[in-house]
Backbone as JSON Lines, residues from 0, in Angstrom:
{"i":0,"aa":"X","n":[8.8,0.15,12.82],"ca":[8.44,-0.27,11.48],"c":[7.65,0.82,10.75]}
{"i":1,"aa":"X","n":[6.88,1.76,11.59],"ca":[6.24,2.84,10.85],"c":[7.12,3.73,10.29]}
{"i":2,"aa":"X","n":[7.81,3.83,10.65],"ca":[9.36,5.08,10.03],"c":[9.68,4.43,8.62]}
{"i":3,"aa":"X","n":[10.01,2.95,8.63],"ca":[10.4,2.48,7.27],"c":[9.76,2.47,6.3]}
{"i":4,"aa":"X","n":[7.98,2.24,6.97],"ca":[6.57,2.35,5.74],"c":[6.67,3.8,5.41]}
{"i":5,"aa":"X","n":[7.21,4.81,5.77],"ca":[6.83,5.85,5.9],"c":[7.76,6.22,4.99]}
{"i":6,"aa":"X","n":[9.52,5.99,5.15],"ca":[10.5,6.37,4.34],"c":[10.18,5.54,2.65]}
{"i":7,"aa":"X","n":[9.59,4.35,2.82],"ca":[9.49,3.42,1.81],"c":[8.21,4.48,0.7]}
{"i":8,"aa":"X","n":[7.05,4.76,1.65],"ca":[6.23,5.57,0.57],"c":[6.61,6.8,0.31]}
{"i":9,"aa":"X","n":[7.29,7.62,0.71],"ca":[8.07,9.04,0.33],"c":[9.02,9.07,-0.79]}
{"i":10,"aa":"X","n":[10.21,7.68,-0.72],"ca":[10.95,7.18,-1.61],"c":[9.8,6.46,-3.48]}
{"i":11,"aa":"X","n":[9.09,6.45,-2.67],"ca":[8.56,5.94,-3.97],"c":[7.46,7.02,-4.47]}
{"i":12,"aa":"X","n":[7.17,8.3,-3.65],"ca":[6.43,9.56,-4.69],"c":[7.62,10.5,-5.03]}
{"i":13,"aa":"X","n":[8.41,10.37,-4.35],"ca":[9.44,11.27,-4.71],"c":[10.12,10.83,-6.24]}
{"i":14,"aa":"X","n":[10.41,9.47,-6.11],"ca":[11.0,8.76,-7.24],"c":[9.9,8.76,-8.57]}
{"i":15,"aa":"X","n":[9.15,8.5,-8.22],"ca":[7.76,8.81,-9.25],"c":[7.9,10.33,-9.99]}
{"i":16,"aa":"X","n":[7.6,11.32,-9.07],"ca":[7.58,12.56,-9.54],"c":[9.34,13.45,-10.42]}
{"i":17,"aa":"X","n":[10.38,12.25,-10.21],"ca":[10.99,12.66,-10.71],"c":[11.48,11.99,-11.85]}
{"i":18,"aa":"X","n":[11.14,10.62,-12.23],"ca":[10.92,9.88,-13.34],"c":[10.03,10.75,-14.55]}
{"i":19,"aa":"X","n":[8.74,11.23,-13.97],"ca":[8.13,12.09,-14.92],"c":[8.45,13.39,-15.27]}
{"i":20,"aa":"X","n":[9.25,13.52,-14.36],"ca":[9.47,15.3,-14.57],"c":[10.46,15.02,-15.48]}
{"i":21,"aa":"X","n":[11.75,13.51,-15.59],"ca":[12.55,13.79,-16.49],"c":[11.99,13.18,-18.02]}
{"i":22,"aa":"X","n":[10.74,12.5,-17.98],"ca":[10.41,12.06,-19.18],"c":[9.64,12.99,-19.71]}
{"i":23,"aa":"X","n":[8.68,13.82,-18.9],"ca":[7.86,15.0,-19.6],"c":[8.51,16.25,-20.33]}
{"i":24,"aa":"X","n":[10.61,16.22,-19.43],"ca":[11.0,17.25,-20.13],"c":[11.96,16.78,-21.66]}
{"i":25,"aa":"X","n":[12.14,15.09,-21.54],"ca":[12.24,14.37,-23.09],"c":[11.29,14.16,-23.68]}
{"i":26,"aa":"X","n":[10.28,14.15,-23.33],"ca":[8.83,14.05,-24.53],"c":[8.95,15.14,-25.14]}
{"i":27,"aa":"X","n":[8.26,16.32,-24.06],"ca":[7.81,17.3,-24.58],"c":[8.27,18.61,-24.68]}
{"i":28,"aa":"X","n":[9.83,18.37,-25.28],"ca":[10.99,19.58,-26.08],"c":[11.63,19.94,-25.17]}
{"i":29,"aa":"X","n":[11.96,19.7,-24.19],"ca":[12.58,20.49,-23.3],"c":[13.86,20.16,-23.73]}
{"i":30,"aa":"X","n":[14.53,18.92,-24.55],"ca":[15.79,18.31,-25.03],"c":[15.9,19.04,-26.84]}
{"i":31,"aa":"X","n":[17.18,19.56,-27.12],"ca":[16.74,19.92,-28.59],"c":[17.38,18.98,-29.12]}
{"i":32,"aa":"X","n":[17.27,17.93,-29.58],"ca":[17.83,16.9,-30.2],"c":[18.5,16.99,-32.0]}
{"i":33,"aa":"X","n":[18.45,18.53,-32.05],"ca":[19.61,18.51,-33.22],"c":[20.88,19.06,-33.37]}
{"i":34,"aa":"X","n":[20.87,19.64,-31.49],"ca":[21.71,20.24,-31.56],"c":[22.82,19.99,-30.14]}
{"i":35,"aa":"X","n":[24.16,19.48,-30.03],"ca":[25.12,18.56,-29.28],"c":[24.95,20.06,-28.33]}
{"i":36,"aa":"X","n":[24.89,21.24,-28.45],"ca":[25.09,22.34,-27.4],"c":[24.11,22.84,-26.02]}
{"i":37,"aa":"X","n":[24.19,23.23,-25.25],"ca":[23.71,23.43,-24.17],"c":[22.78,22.61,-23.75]}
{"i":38,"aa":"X","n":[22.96,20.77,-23.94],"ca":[22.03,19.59,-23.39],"c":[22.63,19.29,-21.92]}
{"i":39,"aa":"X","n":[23.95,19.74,-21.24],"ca":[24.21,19.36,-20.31],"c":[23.76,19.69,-19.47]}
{"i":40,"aa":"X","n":[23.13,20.9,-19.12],"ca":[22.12,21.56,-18.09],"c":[21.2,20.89,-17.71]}
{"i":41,"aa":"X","n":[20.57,20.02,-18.79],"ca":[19.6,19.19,-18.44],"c":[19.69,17.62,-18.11]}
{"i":42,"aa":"X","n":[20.82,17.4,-18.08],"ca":[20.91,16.11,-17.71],"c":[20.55,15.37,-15.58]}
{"i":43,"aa":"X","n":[20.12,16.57,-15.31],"ca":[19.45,15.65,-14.06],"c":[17.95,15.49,-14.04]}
{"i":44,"aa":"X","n":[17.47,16.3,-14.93],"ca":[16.17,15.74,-15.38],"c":[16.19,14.27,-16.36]}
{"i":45,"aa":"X","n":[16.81,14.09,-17.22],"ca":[16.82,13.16,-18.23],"c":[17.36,11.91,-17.69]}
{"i":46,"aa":"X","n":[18.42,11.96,-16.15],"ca":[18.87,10.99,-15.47],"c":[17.65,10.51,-14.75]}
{"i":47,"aa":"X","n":[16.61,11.35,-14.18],"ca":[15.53,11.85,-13.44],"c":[15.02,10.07,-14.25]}
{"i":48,"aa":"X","n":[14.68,10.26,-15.35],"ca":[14.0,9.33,-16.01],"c":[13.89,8.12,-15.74]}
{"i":49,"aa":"X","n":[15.43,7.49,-15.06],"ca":[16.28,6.23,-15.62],"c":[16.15,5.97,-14.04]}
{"i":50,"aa":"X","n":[16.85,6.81,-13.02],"ca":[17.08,6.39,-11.68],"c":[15.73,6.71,-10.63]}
{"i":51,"aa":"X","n":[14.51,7.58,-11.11],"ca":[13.38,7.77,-10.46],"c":[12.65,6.41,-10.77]}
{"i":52,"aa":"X","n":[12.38,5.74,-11.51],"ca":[11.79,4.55,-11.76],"c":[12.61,3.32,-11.12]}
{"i":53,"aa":"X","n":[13.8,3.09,-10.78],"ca":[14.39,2.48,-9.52],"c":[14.3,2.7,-8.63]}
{"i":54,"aa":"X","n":[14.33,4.16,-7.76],"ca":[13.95,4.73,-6.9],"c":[12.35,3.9,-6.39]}
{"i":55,"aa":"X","n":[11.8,4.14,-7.6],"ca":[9.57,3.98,-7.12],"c":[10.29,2.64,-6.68]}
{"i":56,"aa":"X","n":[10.77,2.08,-7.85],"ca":[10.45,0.2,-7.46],"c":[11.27,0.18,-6.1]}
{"i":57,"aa":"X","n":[12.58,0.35,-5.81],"ca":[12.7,0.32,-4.58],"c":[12.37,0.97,-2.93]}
{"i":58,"aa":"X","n":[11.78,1.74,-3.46],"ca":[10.57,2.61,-2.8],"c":[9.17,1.77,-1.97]}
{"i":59,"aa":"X","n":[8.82,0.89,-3.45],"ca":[7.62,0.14,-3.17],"c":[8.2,-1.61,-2.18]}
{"i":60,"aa":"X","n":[9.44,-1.66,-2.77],"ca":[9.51,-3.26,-1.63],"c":[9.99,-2.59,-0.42]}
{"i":61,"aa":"X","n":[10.98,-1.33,-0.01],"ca":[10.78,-0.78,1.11],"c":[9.4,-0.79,1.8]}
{"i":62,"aa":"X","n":[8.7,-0.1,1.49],"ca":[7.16,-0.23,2.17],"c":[6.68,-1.73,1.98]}
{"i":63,"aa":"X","n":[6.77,-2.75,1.1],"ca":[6.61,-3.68,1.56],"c":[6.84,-4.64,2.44]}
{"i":64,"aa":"X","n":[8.08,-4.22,2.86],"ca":[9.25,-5.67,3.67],"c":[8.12,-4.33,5.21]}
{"i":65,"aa":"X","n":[8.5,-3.44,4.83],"ca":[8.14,-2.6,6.73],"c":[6.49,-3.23,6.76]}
{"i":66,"aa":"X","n":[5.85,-3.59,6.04],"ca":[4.51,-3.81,6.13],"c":[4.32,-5.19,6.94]}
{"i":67,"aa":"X","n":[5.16,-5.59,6.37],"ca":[5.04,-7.32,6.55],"c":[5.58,-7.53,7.65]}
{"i":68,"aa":"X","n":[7.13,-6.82,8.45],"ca":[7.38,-6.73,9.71],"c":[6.12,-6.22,10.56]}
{"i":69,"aa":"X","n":[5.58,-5.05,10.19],"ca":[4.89,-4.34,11.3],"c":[3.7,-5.17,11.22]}
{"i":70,"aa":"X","n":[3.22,-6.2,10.72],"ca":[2.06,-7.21,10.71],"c":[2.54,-8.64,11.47]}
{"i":71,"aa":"X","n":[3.92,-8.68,11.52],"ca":[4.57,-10.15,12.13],"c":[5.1,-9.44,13.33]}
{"i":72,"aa":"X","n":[4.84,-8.33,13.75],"ca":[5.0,-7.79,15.15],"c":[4.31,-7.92,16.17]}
{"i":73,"aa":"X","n":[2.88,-7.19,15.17],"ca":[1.5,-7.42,16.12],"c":[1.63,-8.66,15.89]}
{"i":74,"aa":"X","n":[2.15,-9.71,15.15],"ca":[0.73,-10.78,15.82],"c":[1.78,-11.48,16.85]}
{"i":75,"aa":"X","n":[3.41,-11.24,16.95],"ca":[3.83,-11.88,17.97],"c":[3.76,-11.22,19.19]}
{"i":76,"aa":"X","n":[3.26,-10.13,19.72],"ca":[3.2,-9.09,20.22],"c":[1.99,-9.69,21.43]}
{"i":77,"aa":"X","n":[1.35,-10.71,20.88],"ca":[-0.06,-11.04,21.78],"c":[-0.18,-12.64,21.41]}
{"i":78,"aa":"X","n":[0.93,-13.66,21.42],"ca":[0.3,-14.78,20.07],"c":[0.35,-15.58,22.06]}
{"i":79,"aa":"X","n":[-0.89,-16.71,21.83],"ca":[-1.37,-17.61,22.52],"c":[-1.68,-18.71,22.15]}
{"i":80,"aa":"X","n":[-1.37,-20.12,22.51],"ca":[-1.3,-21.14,22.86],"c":[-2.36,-21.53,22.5]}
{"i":81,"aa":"X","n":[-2.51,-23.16,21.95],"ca":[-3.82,-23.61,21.79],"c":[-3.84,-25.16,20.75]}
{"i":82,"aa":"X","n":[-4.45,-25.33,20.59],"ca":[-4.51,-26.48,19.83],"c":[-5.99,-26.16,18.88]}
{"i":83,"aa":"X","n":[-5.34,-27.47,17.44],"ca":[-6.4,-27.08,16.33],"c":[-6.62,-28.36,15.99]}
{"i":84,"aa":"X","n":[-7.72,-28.48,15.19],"ca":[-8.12,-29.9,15.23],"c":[-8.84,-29.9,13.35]}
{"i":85,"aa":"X","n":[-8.34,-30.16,12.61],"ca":[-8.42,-30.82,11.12],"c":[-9.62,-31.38,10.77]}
{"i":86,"aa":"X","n":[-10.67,-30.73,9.72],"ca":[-11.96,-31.84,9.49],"c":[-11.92,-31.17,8.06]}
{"i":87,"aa":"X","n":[-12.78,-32.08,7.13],"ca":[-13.16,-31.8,6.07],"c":[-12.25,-31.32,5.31]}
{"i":88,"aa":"X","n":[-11.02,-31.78,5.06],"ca":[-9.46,-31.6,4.17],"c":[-10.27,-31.72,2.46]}
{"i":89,"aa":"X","n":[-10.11,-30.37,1.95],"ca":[-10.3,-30.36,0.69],"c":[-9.07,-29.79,-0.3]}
{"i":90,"aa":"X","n":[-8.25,-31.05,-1.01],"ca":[-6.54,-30.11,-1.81],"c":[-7.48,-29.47,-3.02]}
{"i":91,"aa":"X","n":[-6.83,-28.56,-3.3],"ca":[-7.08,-27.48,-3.99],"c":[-5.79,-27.76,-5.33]}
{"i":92,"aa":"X","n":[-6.01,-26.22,-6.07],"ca":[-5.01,-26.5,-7.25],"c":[-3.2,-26.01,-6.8]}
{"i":93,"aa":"X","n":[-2.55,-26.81,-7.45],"ca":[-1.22,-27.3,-7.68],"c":[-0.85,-25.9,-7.88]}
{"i":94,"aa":"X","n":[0.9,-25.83,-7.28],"ca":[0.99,-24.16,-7.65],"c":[2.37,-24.61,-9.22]}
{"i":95,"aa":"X","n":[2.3,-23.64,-9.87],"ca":[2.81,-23.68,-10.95],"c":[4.46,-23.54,-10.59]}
{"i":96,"aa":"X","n":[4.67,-22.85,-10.02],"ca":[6.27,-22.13,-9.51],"c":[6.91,-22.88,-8.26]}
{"i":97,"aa":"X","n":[5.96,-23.17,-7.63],"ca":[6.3,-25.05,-6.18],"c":[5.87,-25.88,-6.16]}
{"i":98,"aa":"X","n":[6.29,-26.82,-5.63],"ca":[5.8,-28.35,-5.28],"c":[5.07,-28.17,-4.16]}
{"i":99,"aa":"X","n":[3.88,-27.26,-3.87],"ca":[2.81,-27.26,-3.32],"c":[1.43,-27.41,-3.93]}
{"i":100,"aa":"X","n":[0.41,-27.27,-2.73],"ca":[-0.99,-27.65,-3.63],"c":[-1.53,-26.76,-2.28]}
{"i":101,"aa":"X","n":[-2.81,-26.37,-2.49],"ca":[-3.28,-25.06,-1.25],"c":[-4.51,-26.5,-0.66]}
{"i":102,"aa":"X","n":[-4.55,-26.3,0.18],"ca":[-5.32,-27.14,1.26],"c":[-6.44,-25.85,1.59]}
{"i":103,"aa":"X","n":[-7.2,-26.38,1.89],"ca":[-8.83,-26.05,2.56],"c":[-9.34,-26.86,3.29]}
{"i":104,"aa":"X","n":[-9.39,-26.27,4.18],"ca":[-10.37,-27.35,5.59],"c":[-10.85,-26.64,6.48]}
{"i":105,"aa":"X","n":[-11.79,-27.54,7.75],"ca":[-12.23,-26.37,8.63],"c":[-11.49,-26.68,10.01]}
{"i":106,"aa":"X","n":[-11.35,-25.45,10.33],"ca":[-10.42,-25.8,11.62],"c":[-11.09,-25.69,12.81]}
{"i":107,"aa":"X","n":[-10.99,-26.3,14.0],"ca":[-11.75,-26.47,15.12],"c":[-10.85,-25.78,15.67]}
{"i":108,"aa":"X","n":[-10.53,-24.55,16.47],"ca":[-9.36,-23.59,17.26],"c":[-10.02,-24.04,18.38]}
{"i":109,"aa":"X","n":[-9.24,-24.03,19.56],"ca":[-9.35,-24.01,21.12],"c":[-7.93,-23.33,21.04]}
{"i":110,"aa":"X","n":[-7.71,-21.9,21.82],"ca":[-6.68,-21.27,22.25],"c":[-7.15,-20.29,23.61]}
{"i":111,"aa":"X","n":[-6.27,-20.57,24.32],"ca":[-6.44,-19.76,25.48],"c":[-6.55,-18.35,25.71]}
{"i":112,"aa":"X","n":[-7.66,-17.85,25.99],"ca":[-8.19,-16.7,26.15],"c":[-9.34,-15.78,25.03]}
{"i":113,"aa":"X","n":[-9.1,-16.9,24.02],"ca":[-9.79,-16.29,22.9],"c":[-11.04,-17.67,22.56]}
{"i":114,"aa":"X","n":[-12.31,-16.57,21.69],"ca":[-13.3,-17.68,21.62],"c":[-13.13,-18.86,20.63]}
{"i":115,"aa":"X","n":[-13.52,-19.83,20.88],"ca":[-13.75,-21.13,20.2],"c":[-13.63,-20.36,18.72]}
{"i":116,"aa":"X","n":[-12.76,-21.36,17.8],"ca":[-13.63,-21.18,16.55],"c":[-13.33,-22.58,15.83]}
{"i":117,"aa":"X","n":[-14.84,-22.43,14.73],"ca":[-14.45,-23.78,13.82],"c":[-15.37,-23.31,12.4]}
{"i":118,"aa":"X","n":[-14.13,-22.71,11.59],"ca":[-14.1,-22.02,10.13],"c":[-13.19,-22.75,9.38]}
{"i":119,"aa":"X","n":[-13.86,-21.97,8.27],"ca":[-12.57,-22.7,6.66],"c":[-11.47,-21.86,6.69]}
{"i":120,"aa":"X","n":[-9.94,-22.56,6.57],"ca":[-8.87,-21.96,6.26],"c":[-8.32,-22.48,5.0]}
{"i":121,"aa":"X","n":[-7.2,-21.64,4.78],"ca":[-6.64,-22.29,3.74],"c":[-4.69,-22.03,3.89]}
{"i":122,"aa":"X","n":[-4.11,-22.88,3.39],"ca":[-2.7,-22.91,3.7],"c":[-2.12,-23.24,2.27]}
{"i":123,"aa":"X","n":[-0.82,-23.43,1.64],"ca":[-0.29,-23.94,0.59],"c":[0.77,-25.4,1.7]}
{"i":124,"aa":"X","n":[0.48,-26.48,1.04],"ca":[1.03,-27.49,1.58],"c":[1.98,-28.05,0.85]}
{"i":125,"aa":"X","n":[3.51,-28.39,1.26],"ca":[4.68,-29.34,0.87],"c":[4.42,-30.49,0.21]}
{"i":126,"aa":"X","n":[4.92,-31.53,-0.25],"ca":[5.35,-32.85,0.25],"c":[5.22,-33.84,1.31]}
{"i":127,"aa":"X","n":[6.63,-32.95,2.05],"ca":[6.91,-33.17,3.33],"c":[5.84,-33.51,4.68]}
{"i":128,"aa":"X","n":[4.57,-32.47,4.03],"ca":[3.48,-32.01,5.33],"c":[2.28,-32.87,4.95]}
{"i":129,"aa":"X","n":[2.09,-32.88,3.79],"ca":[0.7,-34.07,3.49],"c":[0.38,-34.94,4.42]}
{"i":130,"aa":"X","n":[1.07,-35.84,4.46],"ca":[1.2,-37.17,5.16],"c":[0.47,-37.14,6.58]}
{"i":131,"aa":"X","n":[0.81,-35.7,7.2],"ca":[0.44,-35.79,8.77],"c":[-1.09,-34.85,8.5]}
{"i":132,"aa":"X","n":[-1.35,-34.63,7.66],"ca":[-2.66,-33.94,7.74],"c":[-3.57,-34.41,7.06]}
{"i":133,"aa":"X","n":[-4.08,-35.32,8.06],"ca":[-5.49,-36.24,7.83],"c":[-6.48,-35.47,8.62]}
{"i":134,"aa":"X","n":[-7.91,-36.58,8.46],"ca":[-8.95,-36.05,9.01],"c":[-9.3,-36.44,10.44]}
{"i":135,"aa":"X","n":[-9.16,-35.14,11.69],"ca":[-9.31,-35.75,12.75],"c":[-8.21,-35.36,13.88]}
{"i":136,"aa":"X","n":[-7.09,-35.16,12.81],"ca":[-5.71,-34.55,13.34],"c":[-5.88,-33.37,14.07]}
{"i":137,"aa":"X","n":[-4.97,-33.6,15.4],"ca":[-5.22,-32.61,16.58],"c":[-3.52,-31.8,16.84]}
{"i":138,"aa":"X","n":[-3.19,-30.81,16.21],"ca":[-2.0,-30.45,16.32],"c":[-1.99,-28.93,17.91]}
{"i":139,"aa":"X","n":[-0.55,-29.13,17.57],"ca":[-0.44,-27.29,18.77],"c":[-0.89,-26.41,17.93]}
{"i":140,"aa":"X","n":[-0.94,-24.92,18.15],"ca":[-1.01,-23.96,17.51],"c":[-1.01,-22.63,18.11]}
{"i":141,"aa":"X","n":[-0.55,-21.44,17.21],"ca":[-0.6,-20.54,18.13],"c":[-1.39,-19.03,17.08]}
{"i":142,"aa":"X","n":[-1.88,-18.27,18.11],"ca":[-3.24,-17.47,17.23],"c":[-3.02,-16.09,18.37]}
{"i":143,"aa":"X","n":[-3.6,-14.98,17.39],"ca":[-3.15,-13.61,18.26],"c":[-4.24,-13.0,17.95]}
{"i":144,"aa":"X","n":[-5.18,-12.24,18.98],"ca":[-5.89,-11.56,18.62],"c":[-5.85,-9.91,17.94]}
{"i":145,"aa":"X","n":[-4.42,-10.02,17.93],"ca":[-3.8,-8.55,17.4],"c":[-3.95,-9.1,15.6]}
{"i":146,"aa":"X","n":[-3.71,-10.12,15.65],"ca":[-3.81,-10.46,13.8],"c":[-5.0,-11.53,13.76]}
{"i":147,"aa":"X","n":[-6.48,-11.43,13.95],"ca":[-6.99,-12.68,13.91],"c":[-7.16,-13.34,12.71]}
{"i":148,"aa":"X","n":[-6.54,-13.25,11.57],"ca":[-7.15,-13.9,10.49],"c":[-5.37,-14.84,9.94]}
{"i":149,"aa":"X","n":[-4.62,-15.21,11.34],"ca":[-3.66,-15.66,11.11],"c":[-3.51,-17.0,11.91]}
{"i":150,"aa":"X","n":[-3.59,-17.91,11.89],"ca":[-3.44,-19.58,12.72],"c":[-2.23,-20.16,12.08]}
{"i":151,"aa":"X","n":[-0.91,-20.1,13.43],"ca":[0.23,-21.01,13.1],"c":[-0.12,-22.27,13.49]}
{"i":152,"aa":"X","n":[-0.21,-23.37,12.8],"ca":[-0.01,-24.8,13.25],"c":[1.34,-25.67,12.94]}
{"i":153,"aa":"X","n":[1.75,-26.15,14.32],"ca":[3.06,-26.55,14.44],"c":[2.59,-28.04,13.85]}
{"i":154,"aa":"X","n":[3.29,-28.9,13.0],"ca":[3.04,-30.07,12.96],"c":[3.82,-31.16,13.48]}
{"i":155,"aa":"X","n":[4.54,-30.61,14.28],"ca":[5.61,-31.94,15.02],"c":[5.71,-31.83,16.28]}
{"i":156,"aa":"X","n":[5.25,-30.92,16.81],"ca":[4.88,-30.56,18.52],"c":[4.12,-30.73,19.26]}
{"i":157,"aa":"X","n":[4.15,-31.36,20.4],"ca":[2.6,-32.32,21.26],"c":[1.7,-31.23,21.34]}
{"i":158,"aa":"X","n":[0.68,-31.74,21.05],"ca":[-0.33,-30.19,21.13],"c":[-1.03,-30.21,23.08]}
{"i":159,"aa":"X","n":[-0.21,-30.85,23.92],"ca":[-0.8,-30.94,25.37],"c":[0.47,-29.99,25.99]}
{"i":160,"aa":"X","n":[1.33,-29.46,24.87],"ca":[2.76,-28.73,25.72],"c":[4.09,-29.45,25.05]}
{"i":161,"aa":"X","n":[5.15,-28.44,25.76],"ca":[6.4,-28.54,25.22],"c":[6.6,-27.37,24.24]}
{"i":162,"aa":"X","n":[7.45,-27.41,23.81],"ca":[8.28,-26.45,22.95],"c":[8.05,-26.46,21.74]}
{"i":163,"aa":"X","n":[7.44,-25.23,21.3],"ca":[7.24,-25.63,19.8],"c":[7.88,-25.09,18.99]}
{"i":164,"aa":"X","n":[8.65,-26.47,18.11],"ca":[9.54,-26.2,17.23],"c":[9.19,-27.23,16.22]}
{"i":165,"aa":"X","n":[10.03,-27.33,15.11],"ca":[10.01,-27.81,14.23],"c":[9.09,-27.62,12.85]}
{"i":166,"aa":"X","n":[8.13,-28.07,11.99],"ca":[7.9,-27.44,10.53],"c":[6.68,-27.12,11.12]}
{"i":167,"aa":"X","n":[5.77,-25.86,10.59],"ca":[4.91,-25.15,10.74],"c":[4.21,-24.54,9.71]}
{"i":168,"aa":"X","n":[2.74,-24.67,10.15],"ca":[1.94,-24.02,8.69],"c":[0.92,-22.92,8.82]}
{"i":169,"aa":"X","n":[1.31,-21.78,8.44],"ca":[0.46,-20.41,8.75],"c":[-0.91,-20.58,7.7]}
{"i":170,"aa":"X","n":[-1.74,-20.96,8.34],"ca":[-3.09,-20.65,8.16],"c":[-4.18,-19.12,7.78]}
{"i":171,"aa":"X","n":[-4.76,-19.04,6.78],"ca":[-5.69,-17.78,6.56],"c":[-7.04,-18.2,6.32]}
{"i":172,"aa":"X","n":[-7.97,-17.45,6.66],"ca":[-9.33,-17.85,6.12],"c":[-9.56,-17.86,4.93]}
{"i":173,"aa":"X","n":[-10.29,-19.03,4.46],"ca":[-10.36,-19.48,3.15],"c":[-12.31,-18.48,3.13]}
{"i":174,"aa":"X","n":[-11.88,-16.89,1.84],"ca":[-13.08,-16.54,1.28],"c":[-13.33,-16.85,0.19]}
């Protein structure tokens, strides 16, 4: 994943520096605009303009998508077992663009090998997920000390074992 962050930020100074090089040489005269003769020479600067600014933007979600892999690597890379336990459920504001609402609560963690914790997180919550997240609720979960500011909680999986599958809610600390 470091090769792609790496190709992703090169693609996007390279694309940068040639967006400007073709707009600095249409700003500032390098184009004679009264005259149809010898403008073709310059047309990979003036293209420079149009396809370097696609270049940055696709430049920049390259380095984004490799970021976001090489962060969902580490944390599966070390993730451990555990159960979480629900207190003090505070809904938060409604999102404009989903039929979610962000939840805040404090979570009681017990996971194996790592210390106790019981902090505020925060998640964006469904519909679907409301219902099972009351106060008191003891779900599975799984937590990595390679990413600690990340808590998956499974909500349909016995939190004493078994297989965890089904709908799931990635947790962050609520600052």
């Amino acid at each position: 994943m470091r090769v792609w962050r790496l190709v992703g930020a090169w693609t996007f100074v390279i694309s940068v520096v040639w967006c400007l090089a073709g707009l600095g040489f249409v700003v500032f005269g390098g184009v004679d605009r009264n005259s149809d003769e010898g403008n073709t020479g310059n047309a990979l600067l003036i293209i420079g303009a149009a396809f370097g600014s696609v270049g940055a933007v696709a430049g920049l979600v390259l380095f984004g998508i490799a970021d976001h892999l090489a962060e969902e690597r580490r944390w599966r890379s070390d993730l451990r077992r555990g159960t979480v336990t629900m207190h003090d459920l505070r809904p938060g504001e409604t999102s404009a663009t989903s039929a979610t609402q962000t939840l805040t609560c404090r979570l009681e963690i017990r996971v194996a090998g790592l210390e106790p914790a019981d902090t505020d997180y925060r998640t964006d919550v469904g519909p679907l997920d409301a219902p099972r997240l009351v106060e008191g609720a003891t779900f599975a979960c799984q937590a990595s000390p390679s990413v600690p500011d990340r808590v998956r909680v499974w909500l349909l999986a016995a939190p004493d074992g078994g297989e965890l599958t089904g709908r799931y809610l990635d947790f962050r600390p609520a600052h």
